[in-house]
PDB file of N, CA, C and O in Angstrom:
ATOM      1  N   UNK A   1      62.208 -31.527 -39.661  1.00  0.00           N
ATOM      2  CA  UNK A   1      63.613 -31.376 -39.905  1.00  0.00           C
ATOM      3  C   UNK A   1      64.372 -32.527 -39.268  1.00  0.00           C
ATOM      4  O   UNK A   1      64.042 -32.936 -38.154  1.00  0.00           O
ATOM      5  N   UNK A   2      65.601 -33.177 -40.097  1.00  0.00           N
ATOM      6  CA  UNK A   2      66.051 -34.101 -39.752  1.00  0.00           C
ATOM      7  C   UNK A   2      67.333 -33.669 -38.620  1.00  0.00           C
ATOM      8  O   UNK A   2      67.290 -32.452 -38.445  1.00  0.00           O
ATOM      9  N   UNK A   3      68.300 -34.236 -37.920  1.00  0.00           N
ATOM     10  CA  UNK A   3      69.101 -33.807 -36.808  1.00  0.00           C
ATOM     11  C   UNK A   3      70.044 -33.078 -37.551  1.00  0.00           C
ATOM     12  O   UNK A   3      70.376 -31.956 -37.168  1.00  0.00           O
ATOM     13  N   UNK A   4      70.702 -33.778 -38.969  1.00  0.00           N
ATOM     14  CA  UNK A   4      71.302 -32.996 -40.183  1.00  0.00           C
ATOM     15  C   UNK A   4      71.241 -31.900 -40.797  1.00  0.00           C
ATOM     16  O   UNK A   4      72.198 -31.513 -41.468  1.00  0.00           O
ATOM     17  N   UNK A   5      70.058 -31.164 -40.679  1.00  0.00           N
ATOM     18  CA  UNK A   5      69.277 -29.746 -41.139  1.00  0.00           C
ATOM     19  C   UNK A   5      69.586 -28.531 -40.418  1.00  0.00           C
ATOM     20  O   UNK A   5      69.513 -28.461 -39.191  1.00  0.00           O
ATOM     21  N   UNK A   6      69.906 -27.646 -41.110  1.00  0.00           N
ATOM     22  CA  UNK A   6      70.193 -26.525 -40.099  1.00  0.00           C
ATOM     23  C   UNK A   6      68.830 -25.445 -39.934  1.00  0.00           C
ATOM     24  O   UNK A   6      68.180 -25.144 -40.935  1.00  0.00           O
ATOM     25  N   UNK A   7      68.589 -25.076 -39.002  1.00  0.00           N
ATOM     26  CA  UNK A   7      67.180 -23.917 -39.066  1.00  0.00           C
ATOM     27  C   UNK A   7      67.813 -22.619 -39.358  1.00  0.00           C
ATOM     28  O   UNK A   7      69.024 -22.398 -39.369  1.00  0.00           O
ATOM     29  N   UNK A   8      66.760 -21.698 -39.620  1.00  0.00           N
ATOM     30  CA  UNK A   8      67.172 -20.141 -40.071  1.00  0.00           C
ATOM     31  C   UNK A   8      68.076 -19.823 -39.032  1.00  0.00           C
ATOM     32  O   UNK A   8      68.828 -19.025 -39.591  1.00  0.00           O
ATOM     33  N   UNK A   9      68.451 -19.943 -37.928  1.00  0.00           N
ATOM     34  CA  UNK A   9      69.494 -19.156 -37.016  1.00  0.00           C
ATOM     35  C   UNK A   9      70.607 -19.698 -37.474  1.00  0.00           C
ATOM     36  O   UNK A   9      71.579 -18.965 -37.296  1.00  0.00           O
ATOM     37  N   UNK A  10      70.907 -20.996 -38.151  1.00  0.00           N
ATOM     38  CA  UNK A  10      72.065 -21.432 -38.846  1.00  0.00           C
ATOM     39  C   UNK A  10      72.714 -22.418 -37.725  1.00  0.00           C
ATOM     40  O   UNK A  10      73.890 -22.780 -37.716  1.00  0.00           O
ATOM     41  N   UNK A  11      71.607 -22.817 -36.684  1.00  0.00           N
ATOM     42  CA  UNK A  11      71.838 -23.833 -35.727  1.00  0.00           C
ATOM     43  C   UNK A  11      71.520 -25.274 -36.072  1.00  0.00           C
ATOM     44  O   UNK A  11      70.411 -25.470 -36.570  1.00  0.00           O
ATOM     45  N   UNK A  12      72.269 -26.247 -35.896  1.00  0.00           N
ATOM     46  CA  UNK A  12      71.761 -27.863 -36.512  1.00  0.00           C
ATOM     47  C   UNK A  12      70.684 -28.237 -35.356  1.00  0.00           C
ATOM     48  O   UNK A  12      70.768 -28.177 -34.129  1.00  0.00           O
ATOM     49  N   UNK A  13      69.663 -28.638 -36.205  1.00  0.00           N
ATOM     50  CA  UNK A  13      68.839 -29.093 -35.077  1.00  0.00           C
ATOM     51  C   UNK A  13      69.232 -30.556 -34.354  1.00  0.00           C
ATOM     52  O   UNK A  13      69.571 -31.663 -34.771  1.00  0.00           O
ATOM     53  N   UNK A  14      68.977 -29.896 -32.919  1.00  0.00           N
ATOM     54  CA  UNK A  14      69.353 -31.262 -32.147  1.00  0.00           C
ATOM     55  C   UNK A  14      68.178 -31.927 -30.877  1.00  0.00           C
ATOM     56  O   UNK A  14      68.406 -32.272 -29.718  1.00  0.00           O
ATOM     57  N   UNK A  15      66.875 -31.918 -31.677  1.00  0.00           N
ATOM     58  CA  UNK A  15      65.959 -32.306 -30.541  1.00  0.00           C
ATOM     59  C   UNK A  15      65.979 -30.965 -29.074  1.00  0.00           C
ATOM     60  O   UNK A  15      66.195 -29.754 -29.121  1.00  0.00           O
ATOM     61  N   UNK A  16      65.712 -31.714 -28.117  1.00  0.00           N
ATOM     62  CA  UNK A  16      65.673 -31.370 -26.913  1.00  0.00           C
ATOM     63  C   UNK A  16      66.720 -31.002 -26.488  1.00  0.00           C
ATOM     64  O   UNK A  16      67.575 -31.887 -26.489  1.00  0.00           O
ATOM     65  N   UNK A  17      67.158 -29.652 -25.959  1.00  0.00           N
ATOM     66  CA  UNK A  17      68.713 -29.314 -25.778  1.00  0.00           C
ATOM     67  C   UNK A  17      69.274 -29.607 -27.026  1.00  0.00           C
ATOM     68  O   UNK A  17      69.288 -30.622 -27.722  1.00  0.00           O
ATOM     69  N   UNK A  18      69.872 -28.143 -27.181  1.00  0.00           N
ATOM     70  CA  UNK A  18      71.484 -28.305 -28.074  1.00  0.00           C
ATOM     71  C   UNK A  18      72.822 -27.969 -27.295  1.00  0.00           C
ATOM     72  O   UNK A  18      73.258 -27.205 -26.433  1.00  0.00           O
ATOM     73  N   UNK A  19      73.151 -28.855 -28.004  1.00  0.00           N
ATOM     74  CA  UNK A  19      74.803 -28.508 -27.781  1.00  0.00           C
ATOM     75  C   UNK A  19      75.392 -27.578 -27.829  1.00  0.00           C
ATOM     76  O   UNK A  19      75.881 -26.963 -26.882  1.00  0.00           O
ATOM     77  N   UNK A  20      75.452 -27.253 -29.286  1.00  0.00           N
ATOM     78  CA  UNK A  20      75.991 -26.286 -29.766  1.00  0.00           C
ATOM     79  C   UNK A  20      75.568 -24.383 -29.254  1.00  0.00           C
ATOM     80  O   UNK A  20      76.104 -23.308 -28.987  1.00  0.00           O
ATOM     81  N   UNK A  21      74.364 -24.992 -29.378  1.00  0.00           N
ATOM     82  CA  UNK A  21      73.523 -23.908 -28.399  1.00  0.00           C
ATOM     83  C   UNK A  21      74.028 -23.600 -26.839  1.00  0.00           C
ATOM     84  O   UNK A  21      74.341 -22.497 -26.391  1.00  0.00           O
ATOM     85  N   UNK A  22      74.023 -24.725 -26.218  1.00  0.00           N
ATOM     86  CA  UNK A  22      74.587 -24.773 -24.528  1.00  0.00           C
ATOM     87  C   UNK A  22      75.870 -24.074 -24.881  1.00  0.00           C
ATOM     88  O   UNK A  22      76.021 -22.884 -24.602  1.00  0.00           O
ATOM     89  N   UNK A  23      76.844 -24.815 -25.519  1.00  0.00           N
ATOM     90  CA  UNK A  23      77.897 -24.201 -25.753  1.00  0.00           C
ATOM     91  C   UNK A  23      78.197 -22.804 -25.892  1.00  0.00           C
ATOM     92  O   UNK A  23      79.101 -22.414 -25.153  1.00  0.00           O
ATOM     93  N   UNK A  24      77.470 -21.618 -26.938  1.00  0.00           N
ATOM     94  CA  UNK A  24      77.669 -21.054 -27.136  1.00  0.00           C
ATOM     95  C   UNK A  24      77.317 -19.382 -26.052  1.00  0.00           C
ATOM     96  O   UNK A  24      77.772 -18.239 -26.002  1.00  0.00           O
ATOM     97  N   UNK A  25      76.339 -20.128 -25.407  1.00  0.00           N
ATOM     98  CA  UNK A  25      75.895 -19.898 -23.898  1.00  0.00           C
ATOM     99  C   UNK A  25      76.805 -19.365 -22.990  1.00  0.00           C
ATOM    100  O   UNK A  25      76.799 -18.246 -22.478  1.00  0.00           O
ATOM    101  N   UNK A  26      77.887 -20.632 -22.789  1.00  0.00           N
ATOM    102  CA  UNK A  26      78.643 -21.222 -21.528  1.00  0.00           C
ATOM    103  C   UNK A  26      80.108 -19.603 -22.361  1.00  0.00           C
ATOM    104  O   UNK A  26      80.605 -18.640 -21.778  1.00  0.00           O
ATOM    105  N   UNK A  27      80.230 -19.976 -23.492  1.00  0.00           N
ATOM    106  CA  UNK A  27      80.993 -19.372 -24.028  1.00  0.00           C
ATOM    107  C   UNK A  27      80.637 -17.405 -23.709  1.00  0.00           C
ATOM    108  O   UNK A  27      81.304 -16.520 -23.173  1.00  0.00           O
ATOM    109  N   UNK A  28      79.917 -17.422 -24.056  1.00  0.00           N
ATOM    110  CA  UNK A  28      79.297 -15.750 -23.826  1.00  0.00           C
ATOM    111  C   UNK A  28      79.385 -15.657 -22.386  1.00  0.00           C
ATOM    112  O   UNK A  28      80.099 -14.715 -22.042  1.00  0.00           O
ATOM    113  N   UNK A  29      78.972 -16.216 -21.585  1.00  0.00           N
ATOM    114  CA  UNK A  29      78.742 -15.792 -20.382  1.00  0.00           C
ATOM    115  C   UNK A  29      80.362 -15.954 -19.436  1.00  0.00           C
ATOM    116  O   UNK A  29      80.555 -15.346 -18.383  1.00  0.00           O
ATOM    117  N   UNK A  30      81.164 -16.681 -19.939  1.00  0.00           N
ATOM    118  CA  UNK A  30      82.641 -17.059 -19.723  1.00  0.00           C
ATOM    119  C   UNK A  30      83.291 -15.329 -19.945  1.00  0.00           C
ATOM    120  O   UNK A  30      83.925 -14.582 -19.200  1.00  0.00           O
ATOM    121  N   UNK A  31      82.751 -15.195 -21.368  1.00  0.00           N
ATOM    122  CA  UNK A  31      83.156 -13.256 -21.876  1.00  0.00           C
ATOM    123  C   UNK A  31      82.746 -12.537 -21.212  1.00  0.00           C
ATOM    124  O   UNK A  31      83.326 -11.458 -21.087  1.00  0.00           O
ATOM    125  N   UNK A  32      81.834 -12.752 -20.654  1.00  0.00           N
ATOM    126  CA  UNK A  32      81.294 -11.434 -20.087  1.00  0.00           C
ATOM    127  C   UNK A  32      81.790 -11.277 -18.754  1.00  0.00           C
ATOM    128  O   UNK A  32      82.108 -10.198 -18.253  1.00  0.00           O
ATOM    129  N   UNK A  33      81.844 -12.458 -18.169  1.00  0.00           N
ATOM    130  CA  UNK A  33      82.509 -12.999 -16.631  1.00  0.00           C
ATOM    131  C   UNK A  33      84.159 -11.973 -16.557  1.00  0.00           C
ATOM    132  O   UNK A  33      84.576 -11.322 -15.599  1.00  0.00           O
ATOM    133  N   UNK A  34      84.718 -12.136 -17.753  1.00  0.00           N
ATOM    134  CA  UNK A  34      86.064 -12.292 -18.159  1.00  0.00           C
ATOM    135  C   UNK A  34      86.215 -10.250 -18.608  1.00  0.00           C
ATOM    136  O   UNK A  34      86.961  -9.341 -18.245  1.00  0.00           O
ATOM    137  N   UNK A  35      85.378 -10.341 -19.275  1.00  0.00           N
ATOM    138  CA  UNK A  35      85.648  -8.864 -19.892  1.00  0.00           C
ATOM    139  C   UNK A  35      84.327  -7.891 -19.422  1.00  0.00           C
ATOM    140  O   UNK A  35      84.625  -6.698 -19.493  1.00  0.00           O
ATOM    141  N   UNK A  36      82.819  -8.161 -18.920  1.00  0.00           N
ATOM    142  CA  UNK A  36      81.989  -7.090 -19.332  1.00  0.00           C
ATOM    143  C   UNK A  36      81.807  -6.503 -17.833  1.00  0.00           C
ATOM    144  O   UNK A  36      82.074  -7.005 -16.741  1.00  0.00           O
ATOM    145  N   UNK A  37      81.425  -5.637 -18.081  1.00  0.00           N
ATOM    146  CA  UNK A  37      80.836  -4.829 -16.839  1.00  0.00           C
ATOM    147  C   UNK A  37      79.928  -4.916 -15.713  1.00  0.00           C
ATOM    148  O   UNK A  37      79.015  -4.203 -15.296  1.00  0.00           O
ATOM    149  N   UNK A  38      80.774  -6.659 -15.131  1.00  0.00           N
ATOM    150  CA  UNK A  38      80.060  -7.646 -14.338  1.00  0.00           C
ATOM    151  C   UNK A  38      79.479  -6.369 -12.990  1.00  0.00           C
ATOM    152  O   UNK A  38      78.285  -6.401 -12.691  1.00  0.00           O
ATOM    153  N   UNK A  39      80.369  -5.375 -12.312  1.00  0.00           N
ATOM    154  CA  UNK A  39      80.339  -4.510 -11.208  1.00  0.00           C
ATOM    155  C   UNK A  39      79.282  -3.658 -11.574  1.00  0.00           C
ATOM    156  O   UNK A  39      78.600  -3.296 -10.616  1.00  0.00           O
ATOM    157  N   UNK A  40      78.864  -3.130 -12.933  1.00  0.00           N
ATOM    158  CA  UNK A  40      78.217  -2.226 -13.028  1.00  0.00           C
ATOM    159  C   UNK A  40      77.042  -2.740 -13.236  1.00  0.00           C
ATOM    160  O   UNK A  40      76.224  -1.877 -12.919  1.00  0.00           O
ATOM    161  N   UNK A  41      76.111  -4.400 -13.876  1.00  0.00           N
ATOM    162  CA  UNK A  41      75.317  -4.691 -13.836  1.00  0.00           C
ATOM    163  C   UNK A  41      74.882  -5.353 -12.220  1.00  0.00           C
ATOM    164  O   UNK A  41      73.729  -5.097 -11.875  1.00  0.00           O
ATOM    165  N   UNK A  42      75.622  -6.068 -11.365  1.00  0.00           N
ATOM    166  CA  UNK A  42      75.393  -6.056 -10.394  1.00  0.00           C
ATOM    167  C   UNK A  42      74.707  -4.985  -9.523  1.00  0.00           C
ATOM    168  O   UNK A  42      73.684  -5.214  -8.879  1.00  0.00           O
ATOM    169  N   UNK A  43      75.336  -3.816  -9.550  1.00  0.00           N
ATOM    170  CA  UNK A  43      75.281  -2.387  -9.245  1.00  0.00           C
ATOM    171  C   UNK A  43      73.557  -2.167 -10.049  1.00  0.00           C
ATOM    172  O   UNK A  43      72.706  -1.604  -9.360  1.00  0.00           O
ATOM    173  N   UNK A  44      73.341  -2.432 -10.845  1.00  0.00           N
ATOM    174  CA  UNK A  44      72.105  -1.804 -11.803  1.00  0.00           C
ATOM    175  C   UNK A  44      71.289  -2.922 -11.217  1.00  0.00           C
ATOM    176  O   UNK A  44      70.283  -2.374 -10.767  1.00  0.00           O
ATOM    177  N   UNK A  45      71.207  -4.446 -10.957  1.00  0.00           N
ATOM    178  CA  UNK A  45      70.559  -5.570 -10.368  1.00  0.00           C
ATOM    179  C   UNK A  45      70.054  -4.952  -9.001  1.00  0.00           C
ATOM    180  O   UNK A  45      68.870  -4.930  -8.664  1.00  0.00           O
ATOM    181  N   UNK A  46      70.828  -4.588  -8.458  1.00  0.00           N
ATOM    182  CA  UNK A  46      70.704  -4.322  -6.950  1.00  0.00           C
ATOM    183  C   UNK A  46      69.797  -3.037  -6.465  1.00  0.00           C
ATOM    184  O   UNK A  46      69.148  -2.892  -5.430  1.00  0.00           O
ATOM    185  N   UNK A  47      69.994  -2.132  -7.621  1.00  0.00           N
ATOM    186  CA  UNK A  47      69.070  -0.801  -7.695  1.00  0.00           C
ATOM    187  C   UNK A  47      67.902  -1.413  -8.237  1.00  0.00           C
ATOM    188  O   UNK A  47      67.062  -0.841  -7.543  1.00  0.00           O
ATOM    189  N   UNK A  48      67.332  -2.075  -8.890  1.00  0.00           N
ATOM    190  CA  UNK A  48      66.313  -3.235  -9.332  1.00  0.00           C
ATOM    191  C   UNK A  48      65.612  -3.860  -8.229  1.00  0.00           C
ATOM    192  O   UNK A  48      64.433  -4.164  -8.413  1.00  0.00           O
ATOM    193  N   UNK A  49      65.933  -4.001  -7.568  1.00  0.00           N
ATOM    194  CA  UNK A  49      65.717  -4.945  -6.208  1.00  0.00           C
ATOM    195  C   UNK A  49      65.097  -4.105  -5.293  1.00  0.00           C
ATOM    196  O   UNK A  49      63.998  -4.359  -4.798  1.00  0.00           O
ATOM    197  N   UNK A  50      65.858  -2.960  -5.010  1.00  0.00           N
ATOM    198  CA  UNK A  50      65.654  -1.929  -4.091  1.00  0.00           C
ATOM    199  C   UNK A  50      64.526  -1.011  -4.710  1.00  0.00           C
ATOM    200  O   UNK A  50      63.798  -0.294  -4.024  1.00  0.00           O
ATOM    201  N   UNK A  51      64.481  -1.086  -5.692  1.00  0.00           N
ATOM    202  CA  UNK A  51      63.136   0.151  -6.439  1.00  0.00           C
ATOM    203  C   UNK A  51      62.030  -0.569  -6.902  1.00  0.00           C
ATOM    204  O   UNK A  51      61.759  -1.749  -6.680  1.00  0.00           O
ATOM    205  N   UNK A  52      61.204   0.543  -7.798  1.00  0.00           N
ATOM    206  CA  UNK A  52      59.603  -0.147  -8.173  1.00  0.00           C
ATOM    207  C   UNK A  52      59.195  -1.634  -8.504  1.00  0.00           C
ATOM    208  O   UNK A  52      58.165  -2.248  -8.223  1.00  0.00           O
ATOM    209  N   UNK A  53      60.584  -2.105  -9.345  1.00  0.00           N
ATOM    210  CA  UNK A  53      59.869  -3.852  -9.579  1.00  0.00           C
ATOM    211  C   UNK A  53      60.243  -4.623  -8.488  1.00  0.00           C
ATOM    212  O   UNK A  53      60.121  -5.848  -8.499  1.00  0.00           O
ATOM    213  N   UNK A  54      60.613  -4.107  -7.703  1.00  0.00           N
ATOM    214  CA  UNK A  54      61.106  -5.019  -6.245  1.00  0.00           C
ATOM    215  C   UNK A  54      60.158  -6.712  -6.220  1.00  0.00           C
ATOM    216  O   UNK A  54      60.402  -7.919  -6.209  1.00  0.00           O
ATOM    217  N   UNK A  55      58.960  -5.736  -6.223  1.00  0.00           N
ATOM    218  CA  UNK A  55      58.044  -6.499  -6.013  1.00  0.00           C
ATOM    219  C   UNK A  55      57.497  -7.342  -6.986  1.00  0.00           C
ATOM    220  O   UNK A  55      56.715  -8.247  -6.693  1.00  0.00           O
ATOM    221  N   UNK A  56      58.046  -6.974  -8.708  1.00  0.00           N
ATOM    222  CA  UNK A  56      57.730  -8.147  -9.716  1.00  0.00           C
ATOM    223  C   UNK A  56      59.009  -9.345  -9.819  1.00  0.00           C
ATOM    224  O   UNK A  56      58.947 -10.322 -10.566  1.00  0.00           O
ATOM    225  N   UNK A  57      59.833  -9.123  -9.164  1.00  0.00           N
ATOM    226  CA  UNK A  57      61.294  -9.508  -9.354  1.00  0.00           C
ATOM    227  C   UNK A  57      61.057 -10.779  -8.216  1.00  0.00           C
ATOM    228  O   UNK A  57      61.588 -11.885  -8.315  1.00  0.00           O
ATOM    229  N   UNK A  58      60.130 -10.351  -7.109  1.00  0.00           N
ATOM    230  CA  UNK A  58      60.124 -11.241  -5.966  1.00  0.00           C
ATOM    231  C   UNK A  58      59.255 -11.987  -6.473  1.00  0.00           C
ATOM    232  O   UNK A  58      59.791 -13.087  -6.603  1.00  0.00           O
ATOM    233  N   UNK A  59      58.051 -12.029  -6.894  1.00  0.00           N
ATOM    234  CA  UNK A  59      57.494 -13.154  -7.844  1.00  0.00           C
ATOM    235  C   UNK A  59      57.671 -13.261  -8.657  1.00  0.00           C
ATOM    236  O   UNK A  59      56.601 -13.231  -9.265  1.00  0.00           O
ATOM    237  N   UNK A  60      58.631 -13.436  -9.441  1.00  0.00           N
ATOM    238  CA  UNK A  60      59.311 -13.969 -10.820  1.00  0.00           C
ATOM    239  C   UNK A  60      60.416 -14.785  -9.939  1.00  0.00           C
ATOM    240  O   UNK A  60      60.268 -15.898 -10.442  1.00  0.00           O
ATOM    241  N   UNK A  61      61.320 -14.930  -9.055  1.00  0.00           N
ATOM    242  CA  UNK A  61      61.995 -15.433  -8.171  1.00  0.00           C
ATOM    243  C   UNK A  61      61.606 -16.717  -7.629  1.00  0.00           C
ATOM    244  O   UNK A  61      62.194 -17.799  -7.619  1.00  0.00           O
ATOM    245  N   UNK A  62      60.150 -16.244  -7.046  1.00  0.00           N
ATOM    246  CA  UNK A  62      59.341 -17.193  -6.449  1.00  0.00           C
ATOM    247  C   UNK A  62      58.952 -18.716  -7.328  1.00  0.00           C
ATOM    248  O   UNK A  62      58.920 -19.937  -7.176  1.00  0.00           O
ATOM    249  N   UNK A  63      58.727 -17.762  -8.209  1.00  0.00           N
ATOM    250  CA  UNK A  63      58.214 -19.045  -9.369  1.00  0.00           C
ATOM    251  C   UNK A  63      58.881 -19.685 -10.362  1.00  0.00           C
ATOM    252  O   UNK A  63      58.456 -20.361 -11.299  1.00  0.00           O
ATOM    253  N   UNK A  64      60.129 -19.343  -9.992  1.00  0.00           N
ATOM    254  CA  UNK A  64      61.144 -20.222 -10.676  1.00  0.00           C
ATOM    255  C   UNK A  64      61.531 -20.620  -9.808  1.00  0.00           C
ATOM    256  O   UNK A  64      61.553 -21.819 -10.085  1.00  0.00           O
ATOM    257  N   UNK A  65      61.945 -20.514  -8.732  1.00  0.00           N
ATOM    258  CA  UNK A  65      62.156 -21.656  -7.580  1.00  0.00           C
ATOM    259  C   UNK A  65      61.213 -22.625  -7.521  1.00  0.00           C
ATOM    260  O   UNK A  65      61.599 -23.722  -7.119  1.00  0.00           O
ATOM    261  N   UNK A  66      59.945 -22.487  -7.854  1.00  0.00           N
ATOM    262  CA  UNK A  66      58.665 -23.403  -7.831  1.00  0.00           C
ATOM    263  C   UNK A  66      58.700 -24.139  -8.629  1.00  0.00           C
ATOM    264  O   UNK A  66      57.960 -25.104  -8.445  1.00  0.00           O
ATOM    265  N   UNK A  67      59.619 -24.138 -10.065  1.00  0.00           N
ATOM    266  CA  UNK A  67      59.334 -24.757 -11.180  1.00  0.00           C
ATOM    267  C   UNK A  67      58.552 -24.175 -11.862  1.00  0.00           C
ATOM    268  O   UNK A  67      57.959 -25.025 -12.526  1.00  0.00           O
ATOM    269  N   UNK A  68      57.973 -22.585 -12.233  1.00  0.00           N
ATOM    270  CA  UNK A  68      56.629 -22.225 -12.614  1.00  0.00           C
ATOM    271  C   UNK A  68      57.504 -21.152 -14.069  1.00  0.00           C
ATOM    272  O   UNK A  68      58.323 -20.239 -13.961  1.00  0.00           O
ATOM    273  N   UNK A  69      57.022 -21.632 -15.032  1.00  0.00           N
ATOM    274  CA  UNK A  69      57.676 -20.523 -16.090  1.00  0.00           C
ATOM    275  C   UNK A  69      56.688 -19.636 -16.397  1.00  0.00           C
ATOM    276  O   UNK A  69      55.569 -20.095 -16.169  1.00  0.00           O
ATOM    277  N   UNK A  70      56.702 -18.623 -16.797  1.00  0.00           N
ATOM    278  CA  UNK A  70      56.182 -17.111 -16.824  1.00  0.00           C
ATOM    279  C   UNK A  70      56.393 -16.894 -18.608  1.00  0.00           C
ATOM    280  O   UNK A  70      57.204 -16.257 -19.280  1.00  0.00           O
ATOM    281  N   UNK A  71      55.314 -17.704 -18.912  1.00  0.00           N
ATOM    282  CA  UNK A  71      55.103 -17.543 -20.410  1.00  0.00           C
ATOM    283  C   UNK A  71      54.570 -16.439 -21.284  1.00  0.00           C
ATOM    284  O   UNK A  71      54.513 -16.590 -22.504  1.00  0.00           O
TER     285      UNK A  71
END
């Protein structure tokens, strides 16, 4: 596919990193910041932490601090 081509998600392909993609990212997470139920997922994160995956959460943590992706 040329940079001109759009793929099935209806995104233009742009190599390595998109734009439009980053963008739409920065944009959602701006909404959610702005409008979603930032207190109550915090609140649900934190009960996460404290219960059974405590311990998958701390190595998934680990290894992205390492540079290590979890494919």
């Amino acid at each position: 596919m040329t940079d001109s081509k759009k793929s099935e998600s209806g995104l233009k392909m742009e190599g390595e990193g998109s734009r439009e993609g980053s963008r739409r990212f920065q944009d959602a997470q701006h909404e959610f910041a702005e409008h979603g139920d930032v207190e109550g997922k915090a609140k649900e994160a934190a009960k996460a932490l404290d219960g059974d995956e405590a311990a998958e959460l701390e190595k998934a943590r680990r290894a992205a601090a390492n540079g290590e992706a979890d494919h």
